[in-house]
NUZALUM-96751 format. One record per atom (N, C-alpha, C, O): residue number from 1; atom name; x, y negated, z negated. Coordinates in steps of 0.02 Angstrom, whole numbers. Each point is the difference from the previous one (the first is absolute). Layout:
BEGIN
<NUM, CA, <X, Y, Z>>
...
end
This chain:
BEGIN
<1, N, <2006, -8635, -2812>>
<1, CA, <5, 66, 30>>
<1, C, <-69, 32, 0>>
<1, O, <-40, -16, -44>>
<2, N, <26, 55, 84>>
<2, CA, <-53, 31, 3>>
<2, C, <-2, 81, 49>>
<2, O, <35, -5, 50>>
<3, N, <-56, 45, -55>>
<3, CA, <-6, 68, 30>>
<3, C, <-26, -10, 66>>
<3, O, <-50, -32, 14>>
<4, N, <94, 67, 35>>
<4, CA, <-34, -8, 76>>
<4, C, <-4, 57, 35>>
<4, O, <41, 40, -21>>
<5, N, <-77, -15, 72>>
<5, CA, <-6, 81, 33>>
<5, C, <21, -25, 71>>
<5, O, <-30, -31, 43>>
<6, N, <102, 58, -47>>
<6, CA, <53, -11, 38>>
<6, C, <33, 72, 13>>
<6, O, <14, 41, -43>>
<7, N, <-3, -33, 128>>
<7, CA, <35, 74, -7>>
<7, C, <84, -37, 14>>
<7, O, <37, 8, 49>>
<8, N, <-24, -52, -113>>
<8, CA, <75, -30, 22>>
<8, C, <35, -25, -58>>
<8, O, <-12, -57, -18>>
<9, N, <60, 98, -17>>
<9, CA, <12, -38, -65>>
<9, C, <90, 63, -4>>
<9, O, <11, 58, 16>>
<10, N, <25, -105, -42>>
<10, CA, <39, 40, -56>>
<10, C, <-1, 18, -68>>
<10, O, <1, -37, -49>>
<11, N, <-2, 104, 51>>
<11, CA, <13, 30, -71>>
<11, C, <56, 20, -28>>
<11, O, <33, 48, 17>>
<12, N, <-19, -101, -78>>
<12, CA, <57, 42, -50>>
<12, C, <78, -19, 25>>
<12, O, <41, -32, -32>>
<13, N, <-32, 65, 111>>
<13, CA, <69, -4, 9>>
<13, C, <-19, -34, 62>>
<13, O, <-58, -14, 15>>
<14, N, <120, -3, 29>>
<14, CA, <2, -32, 64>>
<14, C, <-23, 20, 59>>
<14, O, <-29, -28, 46>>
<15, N, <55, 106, -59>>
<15, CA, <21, 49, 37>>
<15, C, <-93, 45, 8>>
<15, O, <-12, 50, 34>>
<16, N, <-37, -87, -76>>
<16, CA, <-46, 40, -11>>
<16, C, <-65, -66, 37>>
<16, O, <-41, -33, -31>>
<17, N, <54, 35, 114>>
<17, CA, <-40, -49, -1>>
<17, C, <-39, 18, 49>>
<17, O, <16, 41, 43>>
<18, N, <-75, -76, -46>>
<18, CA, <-86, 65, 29>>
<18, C, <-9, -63, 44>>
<18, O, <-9, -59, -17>>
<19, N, <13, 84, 77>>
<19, CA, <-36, -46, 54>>
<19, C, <-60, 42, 61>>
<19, O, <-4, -10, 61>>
<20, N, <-36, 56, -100>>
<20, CA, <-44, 20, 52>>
<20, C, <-52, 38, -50>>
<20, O, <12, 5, -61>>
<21, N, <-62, 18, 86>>
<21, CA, <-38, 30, -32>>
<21, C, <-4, 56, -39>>
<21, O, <-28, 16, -52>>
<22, N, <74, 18, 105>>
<22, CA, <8, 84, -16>>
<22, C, <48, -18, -59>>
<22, O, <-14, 31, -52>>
<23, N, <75, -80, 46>>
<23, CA, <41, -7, -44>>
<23, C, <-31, -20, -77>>
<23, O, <28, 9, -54>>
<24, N, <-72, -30, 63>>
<24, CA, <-39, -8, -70>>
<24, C, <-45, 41, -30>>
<24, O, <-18, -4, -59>>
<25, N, <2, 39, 95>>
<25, CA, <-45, 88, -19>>
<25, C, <76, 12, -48>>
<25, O, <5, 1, -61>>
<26, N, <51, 8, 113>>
<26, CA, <67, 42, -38>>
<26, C, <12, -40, -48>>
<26, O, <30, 33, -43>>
<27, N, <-37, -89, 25>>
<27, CA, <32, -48, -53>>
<27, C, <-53, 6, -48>>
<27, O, <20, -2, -58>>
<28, N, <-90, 10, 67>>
<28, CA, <-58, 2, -45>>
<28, C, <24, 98, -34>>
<28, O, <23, 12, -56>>
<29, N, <-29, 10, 79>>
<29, CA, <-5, 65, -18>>
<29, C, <77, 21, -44>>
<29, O, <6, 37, -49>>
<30, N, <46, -75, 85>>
<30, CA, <42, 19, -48>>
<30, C, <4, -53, -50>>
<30, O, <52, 11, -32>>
<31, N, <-81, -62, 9>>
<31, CA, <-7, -44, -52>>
<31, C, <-66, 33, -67>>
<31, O, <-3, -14, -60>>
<32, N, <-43, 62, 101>>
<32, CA, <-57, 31, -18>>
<32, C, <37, 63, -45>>
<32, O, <-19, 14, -57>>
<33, N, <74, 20, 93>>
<33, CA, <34, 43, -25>>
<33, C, <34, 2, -66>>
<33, O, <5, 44, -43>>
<34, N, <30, -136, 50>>
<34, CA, <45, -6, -44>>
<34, C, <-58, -13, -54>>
<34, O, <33, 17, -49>>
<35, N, <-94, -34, 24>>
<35, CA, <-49, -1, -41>>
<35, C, <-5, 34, -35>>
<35, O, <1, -6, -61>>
<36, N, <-13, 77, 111>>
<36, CA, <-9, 67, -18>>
<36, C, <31, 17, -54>>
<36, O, <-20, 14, -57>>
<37, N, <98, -19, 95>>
<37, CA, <44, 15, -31>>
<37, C, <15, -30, -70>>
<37, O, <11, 37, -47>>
<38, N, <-10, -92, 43>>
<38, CA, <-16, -36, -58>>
<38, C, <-21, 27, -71>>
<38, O, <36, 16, -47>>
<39, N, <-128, -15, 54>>
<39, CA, <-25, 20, -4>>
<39, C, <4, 66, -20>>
<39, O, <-43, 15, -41>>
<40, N, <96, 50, 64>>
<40, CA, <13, 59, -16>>
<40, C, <53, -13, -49>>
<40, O, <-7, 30, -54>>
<41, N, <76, -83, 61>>
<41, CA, <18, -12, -43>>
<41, C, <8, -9, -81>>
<41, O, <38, 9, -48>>
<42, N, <-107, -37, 68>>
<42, CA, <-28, -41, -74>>
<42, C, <-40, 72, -50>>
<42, O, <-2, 6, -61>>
<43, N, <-22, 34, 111>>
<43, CA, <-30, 36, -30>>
<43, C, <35, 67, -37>>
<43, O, <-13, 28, -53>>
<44, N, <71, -11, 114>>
<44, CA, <74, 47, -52>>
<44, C, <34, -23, -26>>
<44, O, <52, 31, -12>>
<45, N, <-64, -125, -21>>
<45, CA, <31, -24, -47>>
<45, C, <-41, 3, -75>>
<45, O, <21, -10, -57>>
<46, N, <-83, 26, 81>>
<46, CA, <-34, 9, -53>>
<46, C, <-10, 71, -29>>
<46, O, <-20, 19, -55>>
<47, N, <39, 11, 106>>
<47, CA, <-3, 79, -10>>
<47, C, <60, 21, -46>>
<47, O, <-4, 33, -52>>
<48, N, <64, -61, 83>>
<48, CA, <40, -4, -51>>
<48, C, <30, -19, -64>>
<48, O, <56, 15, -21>>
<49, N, <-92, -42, 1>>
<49, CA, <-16, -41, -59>>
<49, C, <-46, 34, -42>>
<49, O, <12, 18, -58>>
<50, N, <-50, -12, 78>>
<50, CA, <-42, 51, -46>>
<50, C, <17, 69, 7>>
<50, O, <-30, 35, -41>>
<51, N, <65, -6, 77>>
<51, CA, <40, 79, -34>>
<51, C, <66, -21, -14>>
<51, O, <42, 42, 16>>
<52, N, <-17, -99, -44>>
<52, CA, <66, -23, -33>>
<52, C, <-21, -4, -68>>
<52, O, <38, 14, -47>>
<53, N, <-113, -40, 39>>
<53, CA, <-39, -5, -63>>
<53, C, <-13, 63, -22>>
<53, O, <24, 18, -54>>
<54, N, <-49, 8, 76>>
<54, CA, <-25, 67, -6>>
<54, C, <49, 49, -8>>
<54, O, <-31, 51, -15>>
<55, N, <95, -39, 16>>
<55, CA, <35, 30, -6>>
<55, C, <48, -34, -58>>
<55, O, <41, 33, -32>>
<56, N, <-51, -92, 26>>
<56, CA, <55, -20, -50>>
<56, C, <-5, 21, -65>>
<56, O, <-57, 10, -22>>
<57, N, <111, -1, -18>>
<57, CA, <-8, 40, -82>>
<57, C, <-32, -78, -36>>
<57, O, <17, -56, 18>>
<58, N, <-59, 72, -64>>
<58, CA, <-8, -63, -54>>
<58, C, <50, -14, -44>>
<58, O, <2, -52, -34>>
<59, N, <39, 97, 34>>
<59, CA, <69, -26, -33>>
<59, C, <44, 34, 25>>
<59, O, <-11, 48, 37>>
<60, N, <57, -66, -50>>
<60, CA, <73, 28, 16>>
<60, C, <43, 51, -50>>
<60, O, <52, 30, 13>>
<61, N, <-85, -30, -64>>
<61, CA, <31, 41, -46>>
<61, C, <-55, 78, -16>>
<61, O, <10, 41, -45>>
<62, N, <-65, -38, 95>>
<62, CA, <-43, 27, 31>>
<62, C, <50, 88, 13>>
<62, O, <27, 21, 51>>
<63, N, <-28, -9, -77>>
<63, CA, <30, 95, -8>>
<63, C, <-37, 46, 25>>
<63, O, <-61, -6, -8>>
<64, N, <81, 51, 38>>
<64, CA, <-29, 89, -1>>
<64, C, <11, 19, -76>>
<64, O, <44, -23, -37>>
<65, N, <-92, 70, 20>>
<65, CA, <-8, 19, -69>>
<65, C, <47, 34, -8>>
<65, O, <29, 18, 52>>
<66, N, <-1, 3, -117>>
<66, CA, <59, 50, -29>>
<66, C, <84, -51, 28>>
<66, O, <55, 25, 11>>
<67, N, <-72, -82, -8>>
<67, CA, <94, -36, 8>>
<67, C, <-11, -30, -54>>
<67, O, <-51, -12, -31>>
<68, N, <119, 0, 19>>
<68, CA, <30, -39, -77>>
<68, C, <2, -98, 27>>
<68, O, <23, -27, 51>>
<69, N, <-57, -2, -112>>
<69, CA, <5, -79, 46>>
<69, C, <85, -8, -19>>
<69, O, <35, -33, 38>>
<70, N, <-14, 55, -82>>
<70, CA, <55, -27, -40>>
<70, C, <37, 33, 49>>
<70, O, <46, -38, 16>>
<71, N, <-44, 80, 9>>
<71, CA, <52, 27, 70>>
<71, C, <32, -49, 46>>
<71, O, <-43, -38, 22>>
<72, N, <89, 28, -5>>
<72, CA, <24, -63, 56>>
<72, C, <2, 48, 46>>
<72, O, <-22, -13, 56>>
<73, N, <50, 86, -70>>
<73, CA, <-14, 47, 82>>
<73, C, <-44, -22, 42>>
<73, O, <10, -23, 56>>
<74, N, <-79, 34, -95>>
<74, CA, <-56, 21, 36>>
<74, C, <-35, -94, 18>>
<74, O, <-50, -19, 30>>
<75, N, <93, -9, -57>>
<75, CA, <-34, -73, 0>>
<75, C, <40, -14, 74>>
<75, O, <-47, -22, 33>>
<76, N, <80, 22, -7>>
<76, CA, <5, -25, 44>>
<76, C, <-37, 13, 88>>
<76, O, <-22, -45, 35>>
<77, N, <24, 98, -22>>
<77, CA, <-32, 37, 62>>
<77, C, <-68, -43, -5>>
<77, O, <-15, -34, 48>>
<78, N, <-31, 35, -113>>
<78, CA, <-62, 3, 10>>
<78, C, <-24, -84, -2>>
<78, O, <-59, -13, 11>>
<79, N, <89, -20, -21>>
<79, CA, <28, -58, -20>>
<79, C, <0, -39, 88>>
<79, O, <-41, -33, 32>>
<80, N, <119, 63, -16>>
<80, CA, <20, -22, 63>>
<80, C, <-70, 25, 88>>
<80, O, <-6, -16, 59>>
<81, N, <-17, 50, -94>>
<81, CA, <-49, 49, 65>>
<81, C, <-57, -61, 8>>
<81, O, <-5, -32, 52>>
<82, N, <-40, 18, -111>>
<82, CA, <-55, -42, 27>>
<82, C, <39, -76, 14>>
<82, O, <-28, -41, 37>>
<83, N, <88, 26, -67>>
<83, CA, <33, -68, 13>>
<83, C, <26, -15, 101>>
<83, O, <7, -45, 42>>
<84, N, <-3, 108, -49>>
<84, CA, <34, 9, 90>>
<84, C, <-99, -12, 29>>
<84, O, <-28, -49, 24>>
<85, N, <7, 110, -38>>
<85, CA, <-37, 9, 42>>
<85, C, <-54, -87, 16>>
<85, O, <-37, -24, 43>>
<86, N, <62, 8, -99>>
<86, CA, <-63, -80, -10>>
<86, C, <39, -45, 24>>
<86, O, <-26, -55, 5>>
<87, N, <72, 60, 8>>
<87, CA, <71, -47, 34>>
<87, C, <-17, 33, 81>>
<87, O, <-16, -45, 39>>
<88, N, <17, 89, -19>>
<88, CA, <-1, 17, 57>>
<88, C, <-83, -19, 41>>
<88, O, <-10, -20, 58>>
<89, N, <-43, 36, -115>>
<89, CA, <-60, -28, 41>>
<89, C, <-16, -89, -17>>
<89, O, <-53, -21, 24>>
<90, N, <92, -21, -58>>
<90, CA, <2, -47, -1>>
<90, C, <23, -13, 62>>
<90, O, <-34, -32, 39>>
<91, N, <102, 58, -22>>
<91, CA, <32, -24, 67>>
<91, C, <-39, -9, 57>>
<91, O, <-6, -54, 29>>
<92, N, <-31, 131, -8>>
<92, CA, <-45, -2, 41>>
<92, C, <-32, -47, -20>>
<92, O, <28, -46, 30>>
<93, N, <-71, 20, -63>>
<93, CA, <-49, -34, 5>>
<93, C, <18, -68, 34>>
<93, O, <-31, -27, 46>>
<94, N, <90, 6, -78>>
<94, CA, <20, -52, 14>>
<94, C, <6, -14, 86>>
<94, O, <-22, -48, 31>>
<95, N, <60, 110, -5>>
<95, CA, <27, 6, 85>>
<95, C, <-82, 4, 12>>
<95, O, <-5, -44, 43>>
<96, N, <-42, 61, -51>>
<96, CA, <-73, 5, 24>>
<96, C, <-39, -87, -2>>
<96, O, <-38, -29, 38>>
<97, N, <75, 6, -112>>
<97, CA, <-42, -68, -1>>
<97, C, <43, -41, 58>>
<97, O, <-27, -43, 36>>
<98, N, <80, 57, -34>>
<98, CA, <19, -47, 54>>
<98, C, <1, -14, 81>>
<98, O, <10, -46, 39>>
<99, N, <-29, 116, -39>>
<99, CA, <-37, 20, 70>>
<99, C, <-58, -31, 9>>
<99, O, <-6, -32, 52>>
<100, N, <-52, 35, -103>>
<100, CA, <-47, -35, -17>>
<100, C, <-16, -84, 11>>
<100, O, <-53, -26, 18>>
<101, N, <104, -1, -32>>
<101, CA, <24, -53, -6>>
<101, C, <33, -33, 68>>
<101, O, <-21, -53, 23>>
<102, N, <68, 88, 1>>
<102, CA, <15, -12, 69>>
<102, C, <-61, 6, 52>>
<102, O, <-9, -41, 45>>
<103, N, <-24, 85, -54>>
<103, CA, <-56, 6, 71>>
<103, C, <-67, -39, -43>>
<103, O, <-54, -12, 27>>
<104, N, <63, 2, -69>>
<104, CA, <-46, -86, -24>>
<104, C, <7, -34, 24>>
<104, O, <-51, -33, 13>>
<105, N, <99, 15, 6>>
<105, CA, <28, -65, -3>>
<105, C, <5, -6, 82>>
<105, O, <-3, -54, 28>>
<106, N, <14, 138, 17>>
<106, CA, <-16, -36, 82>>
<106, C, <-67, 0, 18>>
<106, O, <-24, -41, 38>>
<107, N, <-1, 79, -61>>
<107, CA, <-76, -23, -5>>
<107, C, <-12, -71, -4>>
<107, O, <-9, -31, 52>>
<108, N, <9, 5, -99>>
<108, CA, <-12, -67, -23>>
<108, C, <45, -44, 63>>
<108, O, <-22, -25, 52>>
<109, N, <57, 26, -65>>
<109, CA, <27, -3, 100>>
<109, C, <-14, -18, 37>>
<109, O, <12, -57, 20>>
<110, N, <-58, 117, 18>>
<110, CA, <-24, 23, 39>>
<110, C, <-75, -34, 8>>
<110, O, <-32, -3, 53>>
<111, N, <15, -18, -104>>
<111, CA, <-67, -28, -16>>
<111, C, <6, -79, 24>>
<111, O, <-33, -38, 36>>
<112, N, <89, 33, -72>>
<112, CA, <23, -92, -28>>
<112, C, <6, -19, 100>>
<112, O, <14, -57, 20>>
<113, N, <-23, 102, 16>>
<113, CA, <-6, -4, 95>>
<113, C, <-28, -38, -7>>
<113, O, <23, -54, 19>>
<114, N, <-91, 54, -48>>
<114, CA, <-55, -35, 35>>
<114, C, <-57, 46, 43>>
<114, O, <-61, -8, -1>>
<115, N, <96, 54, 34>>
<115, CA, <-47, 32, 22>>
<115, C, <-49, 32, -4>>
<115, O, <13, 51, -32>>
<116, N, <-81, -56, 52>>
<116, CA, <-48, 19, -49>>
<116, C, <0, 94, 18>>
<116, O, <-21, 41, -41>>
<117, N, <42, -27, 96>>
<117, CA, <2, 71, 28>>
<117, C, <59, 53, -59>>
<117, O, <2, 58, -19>>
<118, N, <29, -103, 11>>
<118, CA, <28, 10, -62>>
<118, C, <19, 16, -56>>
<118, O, <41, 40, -23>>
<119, N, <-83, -85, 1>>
<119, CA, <-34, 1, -71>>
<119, C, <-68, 59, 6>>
<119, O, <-18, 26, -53>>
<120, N, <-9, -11, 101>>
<120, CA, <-54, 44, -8>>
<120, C, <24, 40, 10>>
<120, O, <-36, 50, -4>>
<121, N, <105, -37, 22>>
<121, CA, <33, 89, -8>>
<121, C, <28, 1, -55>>
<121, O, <-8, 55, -26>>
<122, N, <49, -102, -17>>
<122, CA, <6, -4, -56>>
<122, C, <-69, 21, -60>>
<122, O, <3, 48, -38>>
<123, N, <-70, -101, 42>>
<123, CA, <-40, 37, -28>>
<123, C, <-36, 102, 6>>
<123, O, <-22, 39, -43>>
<124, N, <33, -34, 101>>
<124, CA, <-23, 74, 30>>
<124, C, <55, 34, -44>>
<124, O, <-6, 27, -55>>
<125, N, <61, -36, 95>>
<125, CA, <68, 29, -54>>
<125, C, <-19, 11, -66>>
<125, O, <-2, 58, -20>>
<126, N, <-11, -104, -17>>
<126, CA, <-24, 2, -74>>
<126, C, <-58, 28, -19>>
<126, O, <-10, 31, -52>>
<127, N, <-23, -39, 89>>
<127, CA, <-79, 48, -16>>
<127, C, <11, 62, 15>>
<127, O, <-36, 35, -35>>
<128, N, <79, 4, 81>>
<128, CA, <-8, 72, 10>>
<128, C, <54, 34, -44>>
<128, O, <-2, 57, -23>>
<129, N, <43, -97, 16>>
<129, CA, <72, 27, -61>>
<129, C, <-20, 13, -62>>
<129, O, <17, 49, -33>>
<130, N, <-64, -106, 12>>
<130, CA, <-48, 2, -82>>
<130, C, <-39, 61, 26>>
<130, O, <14, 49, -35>>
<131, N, <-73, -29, 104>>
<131, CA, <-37, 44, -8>>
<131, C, <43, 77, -1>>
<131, O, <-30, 51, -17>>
<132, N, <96, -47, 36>>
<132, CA, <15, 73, 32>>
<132, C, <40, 12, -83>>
<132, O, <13, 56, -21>>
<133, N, <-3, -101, -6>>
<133, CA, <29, 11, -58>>
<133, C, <-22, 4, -56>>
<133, O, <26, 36, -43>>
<134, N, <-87, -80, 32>>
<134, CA, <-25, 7, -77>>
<134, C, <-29, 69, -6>>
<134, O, <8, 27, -55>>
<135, N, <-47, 11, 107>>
<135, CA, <-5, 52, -25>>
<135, C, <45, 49, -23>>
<135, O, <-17, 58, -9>>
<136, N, <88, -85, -2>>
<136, CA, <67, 33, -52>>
<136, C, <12, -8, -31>>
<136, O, <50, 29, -23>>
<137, N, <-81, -72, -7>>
<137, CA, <5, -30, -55>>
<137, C, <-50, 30, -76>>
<137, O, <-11, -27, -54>>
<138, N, <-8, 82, 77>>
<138, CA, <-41, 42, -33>>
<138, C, <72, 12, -70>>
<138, O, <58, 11, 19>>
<139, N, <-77, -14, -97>>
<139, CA, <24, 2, -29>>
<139, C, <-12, 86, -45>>
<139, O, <-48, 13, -36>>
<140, N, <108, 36, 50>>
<140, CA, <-31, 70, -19>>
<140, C, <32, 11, -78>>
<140, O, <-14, 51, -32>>
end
């Protein structure tokens, strides 16, 4: 196998098949997109992760001042609150990695064409998603 600059290839599905020029601008740009996108992915997966960190208690038995530990009242609310809330941004994370994971994987796809027109919207994709994003990555 080898990469060829062809305005003629299927991508991905059947139903997604480029036989002209103008059709591969549209197939480059929305393959460029899905990069992007990617790429933005990866980066509010990391965003979220580090204010899951950042917010998490170092312990769990972690109190507001003036409660009794020996209390079972007061043990439970405070107990159950960071257990939900770290259960709930686990979840997300998870529905985010797999999004992640799915548009990996048509990428890779999309690449595995052959086409070299392609693959250079795939690389573009990736270079402007890393540039529009790392500057968010500012840590405050």
């Amino acid at each position: 196998m080898h990469f060829i600059f062809s305005d003629k290839v299927v991508l991905l599905f059947d139903f997604w098949s480029v036989h002209s020029p103008a059709g591969m601008a549209v197939s480059v740009l929305v393959v460029l997109l899905l990069a992007v996108l990617y790429e933005s992915i990866k980066f509010a997966k990391t965003k979220l992760l580090y204010q899951a960190l950042v917010n998490m208690p170092t312990s769990i038995s972690q109190r507001p001042e003036g409660t009794d530990r020996d209390s079972s009242s007061s043990e439970s609310p405070q107990v159950s609150r960071p257990c939900l809330r770290w259960f709930l941004s686990h979840f997300g994370q998870s529905l985010i990695h797999v999004a992640q994971v799915v548009i990996g994987y048509f990428i890779m796809l999309a690449v595995m064409s052959y086409n070299t027109w392609i693959f250079l919207g795939v690389v573009l994709g990736a270079a402007v998603g890393y540039y529009l994003t790392y500057p968010l990555l500012s840590i405050d």
